[in-house]
C-alpha positions in Angstrom: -33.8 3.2 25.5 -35.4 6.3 25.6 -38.0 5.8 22.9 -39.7 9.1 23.1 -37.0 11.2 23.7 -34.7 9.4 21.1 -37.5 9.7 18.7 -38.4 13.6 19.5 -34.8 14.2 19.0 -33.9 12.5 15.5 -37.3 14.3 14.4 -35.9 17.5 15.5 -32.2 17.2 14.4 -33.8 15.9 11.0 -35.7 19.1 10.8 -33.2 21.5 11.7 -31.6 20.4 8.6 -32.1 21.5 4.7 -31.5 19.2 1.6 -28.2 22.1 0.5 -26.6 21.9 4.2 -25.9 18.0 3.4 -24.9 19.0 -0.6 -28.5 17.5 -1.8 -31.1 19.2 -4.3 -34.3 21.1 -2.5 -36.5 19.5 -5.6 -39.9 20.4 -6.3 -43.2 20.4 -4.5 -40.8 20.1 -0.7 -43.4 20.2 1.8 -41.7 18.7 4.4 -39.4 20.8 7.3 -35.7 20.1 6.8 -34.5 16.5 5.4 -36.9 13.5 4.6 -36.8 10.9 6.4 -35.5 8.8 3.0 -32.6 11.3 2.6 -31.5 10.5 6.4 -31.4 7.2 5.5 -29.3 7.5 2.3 -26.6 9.4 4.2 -26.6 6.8 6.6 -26.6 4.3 4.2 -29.7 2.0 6.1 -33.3 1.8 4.8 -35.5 4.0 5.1 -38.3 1.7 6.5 -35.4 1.4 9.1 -34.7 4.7 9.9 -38.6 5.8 10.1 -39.3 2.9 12.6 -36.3 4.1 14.5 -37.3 7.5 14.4 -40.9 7.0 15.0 -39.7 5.2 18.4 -41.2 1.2 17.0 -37.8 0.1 16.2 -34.9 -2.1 17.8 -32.2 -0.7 19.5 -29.8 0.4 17.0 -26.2 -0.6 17.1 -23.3 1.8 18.0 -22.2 1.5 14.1 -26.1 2.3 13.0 -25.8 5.7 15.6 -22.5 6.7 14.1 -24.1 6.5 11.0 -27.0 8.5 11.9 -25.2 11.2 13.8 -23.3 12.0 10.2 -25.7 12.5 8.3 -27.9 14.5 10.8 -24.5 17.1 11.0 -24.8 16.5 14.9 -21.6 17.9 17.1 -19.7 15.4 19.6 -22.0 16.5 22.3 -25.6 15.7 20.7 -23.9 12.4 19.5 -22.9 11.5 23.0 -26.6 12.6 23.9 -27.9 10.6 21.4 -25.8 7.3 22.1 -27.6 7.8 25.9 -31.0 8.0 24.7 -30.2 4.8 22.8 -29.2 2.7 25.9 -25.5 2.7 25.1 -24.0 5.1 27.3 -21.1 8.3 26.2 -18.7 6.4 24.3 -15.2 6.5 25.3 -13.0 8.8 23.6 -10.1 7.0 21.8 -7.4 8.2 19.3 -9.5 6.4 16.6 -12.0 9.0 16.7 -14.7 8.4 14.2 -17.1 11.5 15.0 -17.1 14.0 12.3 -17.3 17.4 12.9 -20.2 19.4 11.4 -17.2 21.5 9.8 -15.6 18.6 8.2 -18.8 17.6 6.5 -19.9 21.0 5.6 -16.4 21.1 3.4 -17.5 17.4 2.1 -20.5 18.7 1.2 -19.9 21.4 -0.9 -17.4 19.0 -2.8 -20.0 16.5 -4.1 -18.8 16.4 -7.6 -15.2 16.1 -5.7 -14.1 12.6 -4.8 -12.9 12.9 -1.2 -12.5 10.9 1.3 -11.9 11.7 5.6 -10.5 9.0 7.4 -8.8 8.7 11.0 -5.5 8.0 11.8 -5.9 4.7 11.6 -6.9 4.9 8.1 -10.4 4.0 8.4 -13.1 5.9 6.1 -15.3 7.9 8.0 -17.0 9.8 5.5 -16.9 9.7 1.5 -18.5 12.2 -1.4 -20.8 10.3 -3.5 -18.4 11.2 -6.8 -15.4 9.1 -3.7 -17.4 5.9 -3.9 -18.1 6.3 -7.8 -13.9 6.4 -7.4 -13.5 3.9 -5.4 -16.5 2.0 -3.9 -18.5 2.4 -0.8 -15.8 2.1 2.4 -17.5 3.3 5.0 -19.3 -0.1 6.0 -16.5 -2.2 6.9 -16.1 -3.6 10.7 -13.6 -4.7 12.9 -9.7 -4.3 11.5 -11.6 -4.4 7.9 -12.6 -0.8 8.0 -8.4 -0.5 7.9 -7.1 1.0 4.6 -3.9 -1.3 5.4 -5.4 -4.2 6.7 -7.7 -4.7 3.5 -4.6 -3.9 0.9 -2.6 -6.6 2.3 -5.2 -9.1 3.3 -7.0 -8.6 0.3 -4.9 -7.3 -3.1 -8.1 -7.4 -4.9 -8.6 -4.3 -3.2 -5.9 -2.7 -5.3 -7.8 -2.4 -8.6 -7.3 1.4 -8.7 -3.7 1.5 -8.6 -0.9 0.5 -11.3 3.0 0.5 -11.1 4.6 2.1 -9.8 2.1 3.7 -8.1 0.7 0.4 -6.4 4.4 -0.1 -4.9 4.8 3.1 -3.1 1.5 3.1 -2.2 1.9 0.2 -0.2 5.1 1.2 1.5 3.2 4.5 2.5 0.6 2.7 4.3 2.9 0.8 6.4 4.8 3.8 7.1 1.4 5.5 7.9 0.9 2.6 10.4 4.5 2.2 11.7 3.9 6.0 13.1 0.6 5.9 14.6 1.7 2.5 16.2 4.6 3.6 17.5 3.2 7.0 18.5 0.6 5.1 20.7 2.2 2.1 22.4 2.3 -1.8 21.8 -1.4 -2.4 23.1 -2.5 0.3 21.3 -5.7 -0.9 18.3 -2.7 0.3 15.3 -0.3 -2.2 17.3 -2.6 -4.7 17.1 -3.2 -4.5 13.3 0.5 -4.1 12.8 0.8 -7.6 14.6 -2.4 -9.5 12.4 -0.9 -8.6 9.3 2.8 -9.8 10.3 0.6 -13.3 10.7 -1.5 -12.9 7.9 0.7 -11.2 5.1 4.1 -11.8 4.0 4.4 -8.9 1.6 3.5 -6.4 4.8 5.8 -8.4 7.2 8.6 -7.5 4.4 8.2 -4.1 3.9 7.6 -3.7 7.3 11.2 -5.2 7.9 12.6 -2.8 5.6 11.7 0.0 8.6 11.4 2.5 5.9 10.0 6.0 7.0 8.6 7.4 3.4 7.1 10.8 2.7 3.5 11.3 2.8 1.3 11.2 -0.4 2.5 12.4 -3.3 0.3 15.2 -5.3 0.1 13.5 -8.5 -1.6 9.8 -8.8 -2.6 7.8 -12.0 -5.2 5.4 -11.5 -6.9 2.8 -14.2 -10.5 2.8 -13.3 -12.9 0.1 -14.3 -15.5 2.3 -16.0 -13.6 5.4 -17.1 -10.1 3.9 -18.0 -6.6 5.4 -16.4 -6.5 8.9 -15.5 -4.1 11.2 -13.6 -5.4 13.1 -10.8 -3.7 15.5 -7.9 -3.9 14.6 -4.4 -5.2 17.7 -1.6 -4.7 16.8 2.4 -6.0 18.7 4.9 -5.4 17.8 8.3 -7.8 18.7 10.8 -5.8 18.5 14.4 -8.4 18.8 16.7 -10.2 15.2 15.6 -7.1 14.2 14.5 -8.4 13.0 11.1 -7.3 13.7 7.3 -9.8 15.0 4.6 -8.1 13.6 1.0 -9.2 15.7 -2.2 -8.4 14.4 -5.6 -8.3 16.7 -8.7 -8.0 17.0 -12.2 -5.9 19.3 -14.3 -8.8 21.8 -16.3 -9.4 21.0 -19.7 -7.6 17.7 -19.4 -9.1 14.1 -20.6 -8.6 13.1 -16.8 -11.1 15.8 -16.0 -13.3 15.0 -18.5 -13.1 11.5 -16.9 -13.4 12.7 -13.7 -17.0 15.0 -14.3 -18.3 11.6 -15.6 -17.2 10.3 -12.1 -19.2 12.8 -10.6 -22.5 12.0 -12.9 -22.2 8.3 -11.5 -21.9 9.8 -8.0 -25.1 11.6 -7.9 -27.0 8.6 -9.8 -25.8 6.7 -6.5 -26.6 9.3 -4.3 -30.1 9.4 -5.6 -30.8 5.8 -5.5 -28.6 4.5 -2.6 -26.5 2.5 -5.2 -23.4 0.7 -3.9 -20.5 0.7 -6.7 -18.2 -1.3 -4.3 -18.9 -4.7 -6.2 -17.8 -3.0 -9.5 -14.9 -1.8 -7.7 -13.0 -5.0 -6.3 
């Protein structure tokens, strides 16, 4: 590791940065250039006695995960996350189809939408970023690893996950993610990463090896959802994609009708969202 490089860099990255280019208030009394270091660390979601020994060039070497992490929330571009994943002592990681680098772009639109629940994921459908009003939705996913950061994976390995959805929603819903992951595994080969999920949950799922049978090709989401909610109740909301082609990732935007109770539920949403933004709360465990 380059301690005093990696260190000069975060600090300047950090600095570059003000609290509304990452959709947080300025506050009173700011003194400091750019981001604190505790606001770094919330939208990485790591400590911030973490963070400030990393940053200060006293801590360990941080994982690939942990860089990931930190190169979202400091807005940095593919290049200045390759830098910074050398000046950690990992080397340029490859470039895959899963790509999990956000553009700055992407998260410039996230952050104007913090009241918004939206989610980005990749192809694969792992999360790669999520508004705080997304995880008052549906829980913190961003912190998964291995084929548990997989949308799929998790519904049919673990139905618990599924709290969010009712009939006949929760039925289509599944047949959509297996179609989701019968393209991307076919689009990239059998020793391709979706292949290999595809073959774990044959093994470990018989409702996925079923539908999967079925070798259904179903449209993509629909725009209207109802979902039943553990603190607000059931609601209906519309469904946005936007495809970005160049990362090869999917920002997904839910709405409400104006005026409606669903938006009424949906601003509360949002009110839990910033308390957990604030305070680095995790909803996840109210969630599943």
């Amino acid at each position: 590791m380059e301690y005093a490089d990696l260190s000069d860099f975060l600090r300047k990255r950090r600095e570059a940065l003000q609290p509304e280019d990452v959709g947080m208030p300025r506050g009173r009394r700011r003194r400091t250039p750019g981001l604190r270091r505790e606001e770094v660390a919330v939208l990485a979601s790591m400590s911030t006695d973490y963070y400030s020994r990393l940053e200060g060039g006293r801590g360990p070497q941080p994982s690939v995960e942990m860089l990931g992490a930190i190169a979202r929330a400091l807005r940095m571009t593919l290049q200045e996350r390759d830098y910074l994943f050398v000046l950690a002592g990992h080397g340029v990681p490859p470039r895959t189809t899963r790509a999990c680098h956000v553009d700055p772009g992407m998260l410039r639109i996230m952050d104007r939408l913090q009241d918004t629940p939206a989610l980005l994921v990749n192809r694969c459908g792992e999360a790669l970023a999520q508004t705080p009003a997304h995880v008052a939705f549906a829980g913190e996913l961003t912190n998964f690893e291995g084929m548990e950061r997989s949308e799929t994976y998790r519904w049919f390995v673990h139905p618990e996950t599924r709290t969010l959805y009712q009939e006949p929603e929760l039925s289509r819903h599944s047949r959509l993610l297996v179609s989701m992951l019968r393209q991307v595994a076919t689009a990239d080969g059998p020793k391709s990463y979706a292949a290999s999920v595809v073959a774990a949950l044959q093994k470990l799922s018989p409702e996925f090896a079923a539908i999967w049978e079925e070798h259904e090709v179903v449209p993509p989401h629909s725009r209207t959802k109802r979902f039943r909610h553990p603190v607000v109740g059931e609601f209906e909301l519309y469904c946005e994609v936007i495809n970005n082609a160049d990362q090869q990732q999917t920002l997904v935007v839910f709405t409400a009708e104006p005026g409606s109770e669903s938006a009424e539920k949906l601003r509360l949403l949002s009110v839990l969202g910033s308390q957990a933004m604030s305070s680095g709360q995790d909803f996840r465990s109210e969630l599943i």
